[in-house]
VEXNU-221123 format. One record per residue (C-alpha): y, z, x. Coordinates in Angstrom, 3 decimals. Each point is the difference from the previous one (the first is absolute). Example, Ala and Ser with C-alpha at 12.3 -4.5 7.8 and 13.67 -1.06 7.14 Angstrom:
// residues 2
@north->-4.500 up->7.800 east->12.300
@north->3.440 up->-0.660 east->1.370
//
This chain:
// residues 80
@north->0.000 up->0.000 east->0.000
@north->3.347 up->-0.755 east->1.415
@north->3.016 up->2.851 east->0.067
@north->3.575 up->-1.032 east->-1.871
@north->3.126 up->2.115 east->0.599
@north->1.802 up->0.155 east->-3.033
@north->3.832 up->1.589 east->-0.420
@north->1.239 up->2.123 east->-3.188
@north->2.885 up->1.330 east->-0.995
@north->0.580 up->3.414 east->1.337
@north->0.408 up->1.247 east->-4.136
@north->-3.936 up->-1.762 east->-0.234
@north->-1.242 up->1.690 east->3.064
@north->0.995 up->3.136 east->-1.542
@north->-1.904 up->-0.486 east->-2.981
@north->-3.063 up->-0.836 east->2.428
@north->-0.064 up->3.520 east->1.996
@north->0.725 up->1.596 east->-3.610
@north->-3.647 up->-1.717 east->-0.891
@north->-2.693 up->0.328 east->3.099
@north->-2.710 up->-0.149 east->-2.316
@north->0.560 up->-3.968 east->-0.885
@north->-1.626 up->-2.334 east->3.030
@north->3.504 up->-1.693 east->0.124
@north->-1.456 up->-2.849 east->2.293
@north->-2.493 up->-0.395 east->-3.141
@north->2.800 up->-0.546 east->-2.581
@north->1.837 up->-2.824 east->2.128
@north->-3.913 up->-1.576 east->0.822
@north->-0.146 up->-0.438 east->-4.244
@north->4.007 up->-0.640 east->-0.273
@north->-0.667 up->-2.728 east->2.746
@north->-3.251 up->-1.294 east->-1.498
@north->1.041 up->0.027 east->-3.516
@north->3.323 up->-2.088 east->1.138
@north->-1.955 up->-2.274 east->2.336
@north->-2.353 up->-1.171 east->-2.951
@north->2.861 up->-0.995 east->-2.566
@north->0.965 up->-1.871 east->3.126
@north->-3.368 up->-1.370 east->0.559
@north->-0.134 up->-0.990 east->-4.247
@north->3.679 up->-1.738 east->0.162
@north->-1.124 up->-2.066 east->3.347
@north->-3.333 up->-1.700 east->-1.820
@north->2.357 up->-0.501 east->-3.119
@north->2.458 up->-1.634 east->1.862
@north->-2.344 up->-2.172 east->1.910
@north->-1.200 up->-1.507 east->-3.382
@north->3.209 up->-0.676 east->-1.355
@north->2.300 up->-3.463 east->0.446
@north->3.200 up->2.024 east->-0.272
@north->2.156 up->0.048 east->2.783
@north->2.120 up->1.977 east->1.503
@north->3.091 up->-2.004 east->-0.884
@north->-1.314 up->-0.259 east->-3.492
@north->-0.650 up->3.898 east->-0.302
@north->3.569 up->0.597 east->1.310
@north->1.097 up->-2.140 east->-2.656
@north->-1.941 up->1.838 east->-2.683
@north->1.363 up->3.491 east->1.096
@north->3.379 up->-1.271 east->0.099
@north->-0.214 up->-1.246 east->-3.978
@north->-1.773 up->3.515 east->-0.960
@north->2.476 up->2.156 east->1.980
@north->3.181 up->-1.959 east->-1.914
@north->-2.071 up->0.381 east->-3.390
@north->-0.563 up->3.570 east->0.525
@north->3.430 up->0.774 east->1.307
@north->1.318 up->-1.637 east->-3.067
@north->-2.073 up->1.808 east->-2.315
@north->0.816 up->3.196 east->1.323
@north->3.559 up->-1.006 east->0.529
@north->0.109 up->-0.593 east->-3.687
@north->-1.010 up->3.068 east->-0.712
@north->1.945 up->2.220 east->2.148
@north->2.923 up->-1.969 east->-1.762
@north->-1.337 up->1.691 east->-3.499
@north->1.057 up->3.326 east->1.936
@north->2.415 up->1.606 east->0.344
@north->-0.112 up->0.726 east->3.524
//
């Protein structure tokens, strides 16, 4: 098995010494894991598809206008 240094936030590593009891090298191994298979999932799905990059950009570009307008809209309904 191969060693990783991570760094925390000094708040974090307080919570850590507070809790001795949890293998703390065991809950990054899952964290890691867990992450590194939703990476693994998105990777075969994207080697399947014909969409693009370019063409993906272009999508999130029209969604993030239609959702800013929506919720634009309804902030507008408020009074703020």
């Amino acid at each position: 098995m191969v060693n990783v240094t991570l760094s925390v936030p000094e708040e974090l590593h307080k919570v850590m010494k507070r809790h001795p009891e949890i293998k703390w090298s065991e809950v990054a191994r899952q964290a890691i894991w867990e992450y590194a298979r939703k990476l693994e999932m998105l990777d075969r799905i994207a080697s399947k598809s014909e969409l693009r990059e370019k063409d993906a950009i272009e999508i999130g570009k029209v969604v993030n206008r239609r959702i800013s307008g929506r919720y634009g809209k309804a902030a507008e309904g408020r009074n703020v």
